[in-house]
N, C-alpha and C positions, 0 to 999 in steps of 0.2 A: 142315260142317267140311272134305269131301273138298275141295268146291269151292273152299276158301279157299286151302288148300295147291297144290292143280293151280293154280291162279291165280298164288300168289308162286314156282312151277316154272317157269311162262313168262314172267312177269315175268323173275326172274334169269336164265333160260337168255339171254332176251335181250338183257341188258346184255352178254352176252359173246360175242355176235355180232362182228365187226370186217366192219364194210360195204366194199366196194368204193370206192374213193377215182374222184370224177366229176372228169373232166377236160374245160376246154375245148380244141381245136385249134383254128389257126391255121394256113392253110398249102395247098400244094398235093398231088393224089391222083395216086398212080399204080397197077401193076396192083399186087396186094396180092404180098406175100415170105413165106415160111417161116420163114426165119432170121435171128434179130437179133443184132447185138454190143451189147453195154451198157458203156458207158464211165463213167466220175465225171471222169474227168479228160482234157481235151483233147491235152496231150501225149501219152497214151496210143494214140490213132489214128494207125496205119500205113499209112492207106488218102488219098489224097484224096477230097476228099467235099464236098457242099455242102447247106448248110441249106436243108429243104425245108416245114421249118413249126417251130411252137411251139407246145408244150401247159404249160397252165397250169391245177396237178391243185389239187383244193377237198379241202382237211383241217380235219377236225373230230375231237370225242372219240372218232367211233367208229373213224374213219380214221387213226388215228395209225399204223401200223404203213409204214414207209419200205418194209419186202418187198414190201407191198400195192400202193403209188406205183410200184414199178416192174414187178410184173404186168401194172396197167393200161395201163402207158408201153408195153412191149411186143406186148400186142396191139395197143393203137392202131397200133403201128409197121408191126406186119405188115400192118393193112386198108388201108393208106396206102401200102403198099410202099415202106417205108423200108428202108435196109439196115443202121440201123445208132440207136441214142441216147445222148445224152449230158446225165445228169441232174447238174445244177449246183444248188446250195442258194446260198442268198445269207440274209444279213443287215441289216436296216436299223433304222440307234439309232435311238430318239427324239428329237425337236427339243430335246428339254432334260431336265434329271433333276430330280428331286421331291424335297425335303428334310424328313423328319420328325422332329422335335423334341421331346423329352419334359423338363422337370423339374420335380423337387419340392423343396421347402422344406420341411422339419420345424422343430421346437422341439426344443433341446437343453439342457436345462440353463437358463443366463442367458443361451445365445447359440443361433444358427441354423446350418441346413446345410442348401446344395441340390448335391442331385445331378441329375444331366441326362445324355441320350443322343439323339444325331443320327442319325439314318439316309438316306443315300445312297442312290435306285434310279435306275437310269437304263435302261430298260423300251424293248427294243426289240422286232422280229416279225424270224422267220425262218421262209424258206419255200424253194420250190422251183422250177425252170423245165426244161422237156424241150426242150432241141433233137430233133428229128427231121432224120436224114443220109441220104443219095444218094449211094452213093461213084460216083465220078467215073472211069471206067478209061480210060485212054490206052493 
């Protein structure tokens, strides 16, 4: 019986693990940095700068935590000696939306009634892309 319990222990401890979100790079290396700026938004950099690569991080159930995405975003930054990232979410609908249709007909009486309900999804995926930056000093 001990063993059953210590089993469903590590079992559940480890659904609530949150793994490290794997990312691929794309891009060119330089010496590695210390310190990174973290942008969401491209207006926000006061710096010139130029894009020095692209990472494109892998989320799954365990990886859902966006803090985690840019933990990783940031060391990557520093091995690569970037000076700086700009993590962009983006959107994309589905080719088309799915229409579900329910009704039913009863008997009432001498006469009939149907009711009915439609449902509308239009199913799309959202994800995320790393610029990695170089500022540029003149």
């Amino acid at each position: 019986m001990k063993i059953l319990y210590i089993g469903l222990i590590c079992f559940l401890s480890s659904c609530a693990i949150q793994v490290t979100p794997k990312m691929d790079y794309l891009g060119a290396n330089y010496t590695p940095t210390k310190e990174i700026d973290v942008y969401v938004d491209e207006r926000s950099i006061d710096h010139q700068y130029k894009i020095i690569g692209k990472g494109y991080p892998h989320l799954n159930i365990f990886t859902q935590s966006i803090e985690k995405l840019q933990e990783t975003a940031v060391e990557k930054a520093k091995k690569i000696g970037a000076n700086a990232i700009l993590i962009k979410d983006y959107y994309t609908p589905s080719m088309g939306a799915q229409a579900n249709s329910f009704y039913r007909t009863d008997s009432l009486g001498k006469g009939t009634i149907t009711t009915g309900s439609t449902t509308i999804t239009n199913d799309g995926s959202m994800g995320f892309i790393v610029l990695f930056l170089k500022y540029t000093y003149q």
